[in-house]
N, CA, C and O atoms as a DFTB+ gen file, in Angstrom:
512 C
 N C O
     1  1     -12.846      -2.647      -5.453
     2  2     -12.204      -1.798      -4.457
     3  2     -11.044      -2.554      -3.813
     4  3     -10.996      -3.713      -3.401
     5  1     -10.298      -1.774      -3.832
     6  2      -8.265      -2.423      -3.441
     7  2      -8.556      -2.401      -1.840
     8  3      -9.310      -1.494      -1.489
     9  1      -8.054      -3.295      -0.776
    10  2      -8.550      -3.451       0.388
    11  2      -6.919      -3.812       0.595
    12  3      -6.371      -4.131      -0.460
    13  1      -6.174      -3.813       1.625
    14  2      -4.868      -3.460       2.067
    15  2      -5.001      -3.982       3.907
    16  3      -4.626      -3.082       4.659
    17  1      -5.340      -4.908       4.419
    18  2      -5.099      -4.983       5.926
    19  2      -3.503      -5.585       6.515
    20  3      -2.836      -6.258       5.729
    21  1      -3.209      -5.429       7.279
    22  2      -2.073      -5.508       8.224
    23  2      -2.610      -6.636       9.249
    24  3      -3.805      -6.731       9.527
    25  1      -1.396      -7.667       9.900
    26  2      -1.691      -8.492      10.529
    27  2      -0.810      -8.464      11.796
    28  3       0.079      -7.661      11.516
    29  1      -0.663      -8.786      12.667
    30  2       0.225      -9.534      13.645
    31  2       1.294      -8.488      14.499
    32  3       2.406      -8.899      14.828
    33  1       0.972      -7.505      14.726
    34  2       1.393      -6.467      15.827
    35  2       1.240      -6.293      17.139
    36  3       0.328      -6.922      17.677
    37  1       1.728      -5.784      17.609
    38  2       1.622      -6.468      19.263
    39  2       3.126      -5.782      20.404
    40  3       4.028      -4.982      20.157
    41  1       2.899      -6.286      21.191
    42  2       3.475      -5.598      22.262
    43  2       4.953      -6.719      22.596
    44  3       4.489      -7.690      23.192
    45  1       5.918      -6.830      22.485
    46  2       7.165      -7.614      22.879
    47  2       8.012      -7.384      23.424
    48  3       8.266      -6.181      23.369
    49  1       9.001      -8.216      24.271
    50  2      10.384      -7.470      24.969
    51  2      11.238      -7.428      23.785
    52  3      11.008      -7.857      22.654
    53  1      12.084      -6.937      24.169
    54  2      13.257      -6.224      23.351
    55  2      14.227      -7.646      23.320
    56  3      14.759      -8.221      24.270
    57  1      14.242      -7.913      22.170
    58  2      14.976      -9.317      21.731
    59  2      14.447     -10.685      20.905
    60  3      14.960     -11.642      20.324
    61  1      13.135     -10.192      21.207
    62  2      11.837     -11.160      20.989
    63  2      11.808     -11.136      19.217
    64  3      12.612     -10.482      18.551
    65  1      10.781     -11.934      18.676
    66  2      10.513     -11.987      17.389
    67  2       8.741     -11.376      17.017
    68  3       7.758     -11.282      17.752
    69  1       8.917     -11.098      15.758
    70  2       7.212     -10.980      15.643
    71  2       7.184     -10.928      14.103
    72  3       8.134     -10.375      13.550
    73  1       6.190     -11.447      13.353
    74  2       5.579     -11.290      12.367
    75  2       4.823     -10.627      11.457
    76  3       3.785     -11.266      11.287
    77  1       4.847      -9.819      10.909
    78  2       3.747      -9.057      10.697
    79  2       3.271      -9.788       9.010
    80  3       4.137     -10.116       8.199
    81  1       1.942      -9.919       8.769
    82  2       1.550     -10.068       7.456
    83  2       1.001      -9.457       6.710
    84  3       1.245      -8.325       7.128
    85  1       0.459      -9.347       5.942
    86  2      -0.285      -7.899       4.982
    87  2      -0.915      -8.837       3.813
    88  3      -0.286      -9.467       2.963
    89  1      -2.486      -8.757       4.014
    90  2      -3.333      -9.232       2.627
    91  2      -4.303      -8.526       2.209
    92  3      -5.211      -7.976       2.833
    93  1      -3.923      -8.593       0.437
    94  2      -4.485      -7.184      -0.226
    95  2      -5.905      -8.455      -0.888
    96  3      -5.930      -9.686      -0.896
    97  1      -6.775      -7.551      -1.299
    98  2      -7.954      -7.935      -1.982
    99  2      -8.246      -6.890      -3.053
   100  3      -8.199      -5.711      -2.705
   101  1      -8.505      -7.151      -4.155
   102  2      -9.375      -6.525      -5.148
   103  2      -8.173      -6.359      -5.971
   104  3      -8.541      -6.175      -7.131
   105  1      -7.319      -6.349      -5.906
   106  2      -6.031      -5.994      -6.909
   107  2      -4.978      -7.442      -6.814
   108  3      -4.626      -7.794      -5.688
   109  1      -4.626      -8.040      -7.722
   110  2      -3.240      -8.792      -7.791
   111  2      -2.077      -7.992      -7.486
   112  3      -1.848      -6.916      -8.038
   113  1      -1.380      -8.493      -6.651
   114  2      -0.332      -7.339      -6.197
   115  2       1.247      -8.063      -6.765
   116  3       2.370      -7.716      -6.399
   117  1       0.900      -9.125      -7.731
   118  2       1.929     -10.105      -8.785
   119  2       2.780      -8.945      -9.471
   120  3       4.007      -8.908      -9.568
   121  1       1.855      -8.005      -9.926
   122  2       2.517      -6.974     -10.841
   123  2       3.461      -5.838      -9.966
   124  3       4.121      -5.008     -10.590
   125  1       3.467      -5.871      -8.487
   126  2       3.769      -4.457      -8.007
   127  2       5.111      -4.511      -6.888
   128  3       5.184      -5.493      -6.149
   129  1       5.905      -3.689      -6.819
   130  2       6.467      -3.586      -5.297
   131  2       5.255      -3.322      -4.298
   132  3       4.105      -2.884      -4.259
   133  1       6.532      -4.023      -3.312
   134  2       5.281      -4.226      -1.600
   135  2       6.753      -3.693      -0.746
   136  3       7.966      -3.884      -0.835
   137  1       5.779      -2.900       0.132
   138  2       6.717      -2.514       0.903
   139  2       6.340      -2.261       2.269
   140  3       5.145      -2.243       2.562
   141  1       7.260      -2.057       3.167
   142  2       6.643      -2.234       4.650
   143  2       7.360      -0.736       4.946
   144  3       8.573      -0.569       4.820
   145  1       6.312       0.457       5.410
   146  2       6.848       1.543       6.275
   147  2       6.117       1.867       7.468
   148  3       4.890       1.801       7.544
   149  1       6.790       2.176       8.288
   150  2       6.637       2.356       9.883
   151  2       6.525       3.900      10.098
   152  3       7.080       4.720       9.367
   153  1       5.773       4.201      11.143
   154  2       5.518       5.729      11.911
   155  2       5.919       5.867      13.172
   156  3       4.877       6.438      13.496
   157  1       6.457       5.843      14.056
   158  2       6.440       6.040      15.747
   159  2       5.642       7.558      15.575
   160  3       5.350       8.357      14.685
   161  1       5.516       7.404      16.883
   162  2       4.589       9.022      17.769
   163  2       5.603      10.380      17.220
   164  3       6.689       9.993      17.652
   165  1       5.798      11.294      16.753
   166  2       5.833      12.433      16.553
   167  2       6.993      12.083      15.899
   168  3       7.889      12.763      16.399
   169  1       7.411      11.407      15.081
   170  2       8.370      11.171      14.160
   171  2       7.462      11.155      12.340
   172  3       6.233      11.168      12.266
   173  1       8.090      11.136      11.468
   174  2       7.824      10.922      10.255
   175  2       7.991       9.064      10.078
   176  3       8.476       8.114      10.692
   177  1       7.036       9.429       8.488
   178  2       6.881       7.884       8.778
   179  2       8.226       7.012       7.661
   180  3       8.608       7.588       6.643
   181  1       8.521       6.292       7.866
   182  2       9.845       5.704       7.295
   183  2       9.601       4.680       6.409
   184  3       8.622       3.955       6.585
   185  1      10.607       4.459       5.162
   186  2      10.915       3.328       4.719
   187  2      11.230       1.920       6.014
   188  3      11.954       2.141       6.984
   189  1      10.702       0.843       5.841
   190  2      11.159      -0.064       6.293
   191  2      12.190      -1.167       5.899
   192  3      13.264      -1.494       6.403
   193  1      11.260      -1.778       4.471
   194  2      11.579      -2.652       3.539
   195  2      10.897      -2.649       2.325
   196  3       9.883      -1.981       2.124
   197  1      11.557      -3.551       1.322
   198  2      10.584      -3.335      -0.089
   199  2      11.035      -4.876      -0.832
   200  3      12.030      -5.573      -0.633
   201  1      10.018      -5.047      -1.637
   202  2      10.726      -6.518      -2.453
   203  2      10.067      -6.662      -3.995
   204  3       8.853      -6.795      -4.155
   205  1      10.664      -6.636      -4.686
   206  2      10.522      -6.591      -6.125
   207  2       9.198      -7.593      -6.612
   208  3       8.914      -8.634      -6.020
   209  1       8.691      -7.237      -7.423
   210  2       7.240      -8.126      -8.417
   211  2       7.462      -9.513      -7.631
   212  3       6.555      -9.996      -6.954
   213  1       9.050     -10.283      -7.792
   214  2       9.046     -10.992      -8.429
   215  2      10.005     -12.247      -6.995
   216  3      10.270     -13.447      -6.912
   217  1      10.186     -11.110      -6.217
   218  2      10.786     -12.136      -4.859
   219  2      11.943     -11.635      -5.105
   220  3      12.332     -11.183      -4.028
   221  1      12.634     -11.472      -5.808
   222  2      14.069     -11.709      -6.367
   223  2      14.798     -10.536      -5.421
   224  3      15.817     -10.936      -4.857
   225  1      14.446      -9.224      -5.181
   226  2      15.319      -8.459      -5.027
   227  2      14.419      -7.744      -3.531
   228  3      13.192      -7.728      -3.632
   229  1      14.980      -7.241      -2.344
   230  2      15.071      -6.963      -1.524
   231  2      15.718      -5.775      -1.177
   232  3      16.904      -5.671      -1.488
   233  1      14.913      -4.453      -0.329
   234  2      15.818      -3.700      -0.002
   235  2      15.352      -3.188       1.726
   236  3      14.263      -2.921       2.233
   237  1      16.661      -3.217       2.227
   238  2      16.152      -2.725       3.899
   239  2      16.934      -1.335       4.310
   240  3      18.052      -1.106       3.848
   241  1      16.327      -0.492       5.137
   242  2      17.042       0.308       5.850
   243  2      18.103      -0.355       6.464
   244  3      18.008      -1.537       6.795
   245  1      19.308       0.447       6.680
   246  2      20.251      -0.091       7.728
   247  2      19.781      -0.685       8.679
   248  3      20.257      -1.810       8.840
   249  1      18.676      -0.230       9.712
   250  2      18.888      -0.049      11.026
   251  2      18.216      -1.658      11.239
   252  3      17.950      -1.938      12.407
   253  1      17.892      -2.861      10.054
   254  2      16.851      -3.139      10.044
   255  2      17.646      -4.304       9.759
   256  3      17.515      -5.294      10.480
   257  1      18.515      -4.308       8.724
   258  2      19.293      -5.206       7.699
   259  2      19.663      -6.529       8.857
   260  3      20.043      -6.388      10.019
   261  1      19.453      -7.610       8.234
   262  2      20.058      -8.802       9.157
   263  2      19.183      -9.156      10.099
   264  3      19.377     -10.235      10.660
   265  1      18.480      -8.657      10.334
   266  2      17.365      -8.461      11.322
   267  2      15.975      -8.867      11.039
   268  3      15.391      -9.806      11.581
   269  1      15.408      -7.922       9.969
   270  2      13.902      -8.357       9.684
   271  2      14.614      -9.160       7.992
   272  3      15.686      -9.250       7.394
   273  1      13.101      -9.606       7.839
   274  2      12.917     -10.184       6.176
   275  2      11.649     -10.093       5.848
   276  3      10.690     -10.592       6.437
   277  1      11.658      -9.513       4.996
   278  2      10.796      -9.651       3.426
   279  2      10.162     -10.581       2.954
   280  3      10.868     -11.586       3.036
   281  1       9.287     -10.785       2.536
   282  2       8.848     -12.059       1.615
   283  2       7.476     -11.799       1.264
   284  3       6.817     -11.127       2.058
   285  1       6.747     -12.365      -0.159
   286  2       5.609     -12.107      -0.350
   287  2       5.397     -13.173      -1.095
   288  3       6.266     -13.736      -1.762
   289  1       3.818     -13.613      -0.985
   290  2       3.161     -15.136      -1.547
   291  2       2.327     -14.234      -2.573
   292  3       1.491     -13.452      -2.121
   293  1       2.609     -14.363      -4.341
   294  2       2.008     -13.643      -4.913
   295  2       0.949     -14.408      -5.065
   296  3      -0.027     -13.699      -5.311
   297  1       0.610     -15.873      -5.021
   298  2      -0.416     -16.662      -5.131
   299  2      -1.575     -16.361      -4.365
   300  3      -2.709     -16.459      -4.833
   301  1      -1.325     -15.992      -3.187
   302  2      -2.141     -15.733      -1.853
   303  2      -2.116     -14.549      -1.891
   304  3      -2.517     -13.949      -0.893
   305  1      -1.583     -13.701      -3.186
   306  2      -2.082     -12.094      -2.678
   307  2      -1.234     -11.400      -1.174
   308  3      -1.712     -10.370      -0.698
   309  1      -0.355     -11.849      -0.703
   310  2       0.118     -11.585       0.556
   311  2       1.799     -11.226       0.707
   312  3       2.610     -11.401      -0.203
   313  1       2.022     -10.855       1.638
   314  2       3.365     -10.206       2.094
   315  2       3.585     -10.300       3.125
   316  3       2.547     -10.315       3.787
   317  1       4.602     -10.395       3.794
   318  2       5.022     -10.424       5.345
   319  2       6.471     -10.071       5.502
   320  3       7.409     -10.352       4.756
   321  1       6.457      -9.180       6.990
   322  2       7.777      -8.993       7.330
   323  2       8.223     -10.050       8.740
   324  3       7.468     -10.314       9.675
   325  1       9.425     -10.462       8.596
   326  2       9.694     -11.431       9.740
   327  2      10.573     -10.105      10.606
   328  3      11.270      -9.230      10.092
   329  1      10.348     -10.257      11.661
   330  2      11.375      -9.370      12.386
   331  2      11.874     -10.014      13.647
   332  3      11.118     -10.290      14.577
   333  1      12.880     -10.195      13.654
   334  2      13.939     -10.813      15.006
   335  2      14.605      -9.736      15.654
   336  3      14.790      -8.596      15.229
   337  1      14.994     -10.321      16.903
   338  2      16.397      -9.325      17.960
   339  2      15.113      -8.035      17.736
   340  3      15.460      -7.387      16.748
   341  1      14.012      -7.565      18.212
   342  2      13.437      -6.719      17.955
   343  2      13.886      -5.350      19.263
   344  3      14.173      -5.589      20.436
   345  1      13.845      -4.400      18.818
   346  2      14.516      -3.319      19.918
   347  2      13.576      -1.903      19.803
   348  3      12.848      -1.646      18.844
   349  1      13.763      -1.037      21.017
   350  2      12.482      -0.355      21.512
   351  2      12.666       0.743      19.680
   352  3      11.625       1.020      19.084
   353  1      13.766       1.103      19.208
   354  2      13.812       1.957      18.449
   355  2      12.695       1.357      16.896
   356  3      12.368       1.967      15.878
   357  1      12.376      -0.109      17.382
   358  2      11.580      -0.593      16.495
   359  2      10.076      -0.344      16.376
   360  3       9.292      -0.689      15.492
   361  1       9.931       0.182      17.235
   362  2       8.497       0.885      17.831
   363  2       7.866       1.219      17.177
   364  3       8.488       2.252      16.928
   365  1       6.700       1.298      16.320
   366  2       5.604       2.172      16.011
   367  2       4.798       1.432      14.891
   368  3       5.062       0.271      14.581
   369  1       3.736       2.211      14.261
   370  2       2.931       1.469      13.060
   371  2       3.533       1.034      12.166
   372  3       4.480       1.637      11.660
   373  1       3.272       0.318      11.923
   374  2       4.064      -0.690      10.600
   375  2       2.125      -0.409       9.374
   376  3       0.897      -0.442       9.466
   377  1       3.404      -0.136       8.296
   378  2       2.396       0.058       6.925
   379  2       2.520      -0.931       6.296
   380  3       3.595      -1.501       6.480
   381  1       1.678      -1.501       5.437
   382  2       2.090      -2.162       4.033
   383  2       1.563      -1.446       2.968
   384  3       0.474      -0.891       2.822
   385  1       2.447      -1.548       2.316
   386  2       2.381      -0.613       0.867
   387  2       2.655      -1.183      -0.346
   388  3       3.789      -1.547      -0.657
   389  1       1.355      -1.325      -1.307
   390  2       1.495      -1.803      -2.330
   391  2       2.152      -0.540      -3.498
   392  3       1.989       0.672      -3.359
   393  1       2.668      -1.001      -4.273
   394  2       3.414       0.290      -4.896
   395  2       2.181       0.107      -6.765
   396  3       1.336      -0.696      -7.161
   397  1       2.688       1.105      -7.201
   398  2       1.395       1.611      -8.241
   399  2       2.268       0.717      -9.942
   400  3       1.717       0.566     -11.033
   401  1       3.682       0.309      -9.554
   402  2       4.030      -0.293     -10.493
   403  2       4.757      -1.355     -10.437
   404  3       4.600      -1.786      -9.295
   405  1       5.532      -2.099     -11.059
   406  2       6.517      -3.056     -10.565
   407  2       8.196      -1.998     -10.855
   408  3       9.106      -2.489     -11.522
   409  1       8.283      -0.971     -10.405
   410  2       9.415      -0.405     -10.568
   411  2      10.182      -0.652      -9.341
   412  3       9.721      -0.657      -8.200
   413  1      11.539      -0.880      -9.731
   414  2      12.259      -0.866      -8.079
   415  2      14.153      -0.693      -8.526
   416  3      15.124      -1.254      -9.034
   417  1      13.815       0.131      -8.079
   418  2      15.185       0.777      -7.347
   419  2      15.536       1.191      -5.991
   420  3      14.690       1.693      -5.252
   421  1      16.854       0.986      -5.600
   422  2      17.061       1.181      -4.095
   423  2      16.664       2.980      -3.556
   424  3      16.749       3.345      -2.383
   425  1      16.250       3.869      -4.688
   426  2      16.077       4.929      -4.173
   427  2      14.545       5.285      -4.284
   428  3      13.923       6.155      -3.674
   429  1      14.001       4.172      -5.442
   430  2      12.739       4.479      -5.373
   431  2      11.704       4.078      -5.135
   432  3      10.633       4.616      -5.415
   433  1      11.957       2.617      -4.333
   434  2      11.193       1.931      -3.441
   435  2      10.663       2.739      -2.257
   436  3       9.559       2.599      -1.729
   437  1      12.017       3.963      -1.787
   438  2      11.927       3.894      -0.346
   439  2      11.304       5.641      -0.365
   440  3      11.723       6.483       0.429
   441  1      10.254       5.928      -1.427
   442  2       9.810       7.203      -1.856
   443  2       7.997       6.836      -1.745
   444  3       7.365       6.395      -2.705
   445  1       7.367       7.134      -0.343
   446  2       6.074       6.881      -0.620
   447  2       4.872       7.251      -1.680
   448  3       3.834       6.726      -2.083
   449  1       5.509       8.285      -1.864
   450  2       4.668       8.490      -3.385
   451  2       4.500       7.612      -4.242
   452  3       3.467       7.600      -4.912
   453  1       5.679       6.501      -4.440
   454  2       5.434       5.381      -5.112
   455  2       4.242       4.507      -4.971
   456  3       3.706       3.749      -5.780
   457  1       4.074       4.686      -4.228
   458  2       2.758       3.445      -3.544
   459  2       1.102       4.245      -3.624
   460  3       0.684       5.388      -3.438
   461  1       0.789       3.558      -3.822
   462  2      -1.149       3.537      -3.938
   463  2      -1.579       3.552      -3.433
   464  3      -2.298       4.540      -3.276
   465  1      -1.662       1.997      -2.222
   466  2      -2.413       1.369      -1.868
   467  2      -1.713       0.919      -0.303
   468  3      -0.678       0.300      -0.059
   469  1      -2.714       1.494       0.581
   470  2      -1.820       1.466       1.854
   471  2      -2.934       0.813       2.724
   472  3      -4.140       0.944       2.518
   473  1      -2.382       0.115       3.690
   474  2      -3.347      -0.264       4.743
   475  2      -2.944       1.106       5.842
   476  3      -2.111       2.012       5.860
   477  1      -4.494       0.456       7.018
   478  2      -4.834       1.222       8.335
   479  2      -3.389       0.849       9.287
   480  3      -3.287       1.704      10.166
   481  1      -2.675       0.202       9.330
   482  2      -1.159      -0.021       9.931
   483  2      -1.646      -0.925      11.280
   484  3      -2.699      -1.039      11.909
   485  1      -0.383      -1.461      11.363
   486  2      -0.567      -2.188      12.575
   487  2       0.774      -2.426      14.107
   488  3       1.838      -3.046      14.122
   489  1       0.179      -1.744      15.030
   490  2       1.054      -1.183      16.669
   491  2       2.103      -2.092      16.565
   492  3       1.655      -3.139      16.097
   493  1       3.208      -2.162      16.774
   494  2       4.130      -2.607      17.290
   495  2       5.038      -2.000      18.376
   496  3       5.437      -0.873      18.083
   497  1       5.414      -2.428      19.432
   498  2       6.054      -1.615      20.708
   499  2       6.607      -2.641      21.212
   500  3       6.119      -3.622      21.774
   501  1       7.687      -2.347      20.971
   502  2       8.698      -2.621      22.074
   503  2       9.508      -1.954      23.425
   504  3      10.359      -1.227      22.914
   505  1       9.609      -1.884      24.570
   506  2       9.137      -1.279      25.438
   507  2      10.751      -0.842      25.564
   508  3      11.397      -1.793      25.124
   509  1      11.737       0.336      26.039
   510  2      12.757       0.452      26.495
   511  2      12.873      -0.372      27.977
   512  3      13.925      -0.350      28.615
């Protein structure tokens, strides 16, 4: 059974940094895109970020670019988003999403159907 948890969410001022990590169990996630999407309160839930099998390739929303990073330890089964200069519009559940193949394109990373394997998400708020 594929197990998907979220790490390191939390409450920050607006400018601050935070971490979030994501470790999967029961599946090698060597073979797959990983991707990070977010929900706020009565909004839809969004692409965040995404990063290829293999480290190599990276894709972010605008609003995000320069700002957060990507990275995943395929050894450790794990993924993490770094996020800096964090701002209230950054607000809400953060997902990690293992994707069902190693396919990646900039249009089809950011298509949740792609993905399988999702964690329970984890709060992030940044306060206006």
């Amino acid at each position: 059974q594929v197990s998907v948890v979220e790490y390191g969410g939390g409450s920050v001022q607006p400018g601050d940094s935070l971490r979030l990590s994501c470790a999967v169990s029961g599946r090698t996630i060597s073979t797959s895109t990983m991707a990070w999407f977010r929900q706020d309160s009565g909004k839809d839930r969004e692409f965040v970020a995404a990063i290829m099998w293999n480290g190599r390739s990276t894709v972010y929303i605008n609003s995000v670019k320069g700002r957060f990073t990507i990275t995943r330890d395929n050894a450790r089964n794990t993924m993490a988003l770094q996020m800096n200069s964090l701002k209230p519009e950054d607000t809400g559940v953060y997902y990690c999403a293992m994707g069902r193949t190693d396919a990646f394109s900039e249009s089809r990373v950011q298509d949740a159907g792609d993905y399988g394997y999702w964690g329970r998400g984890t709060q992030v708020t940044v306060p206006s």
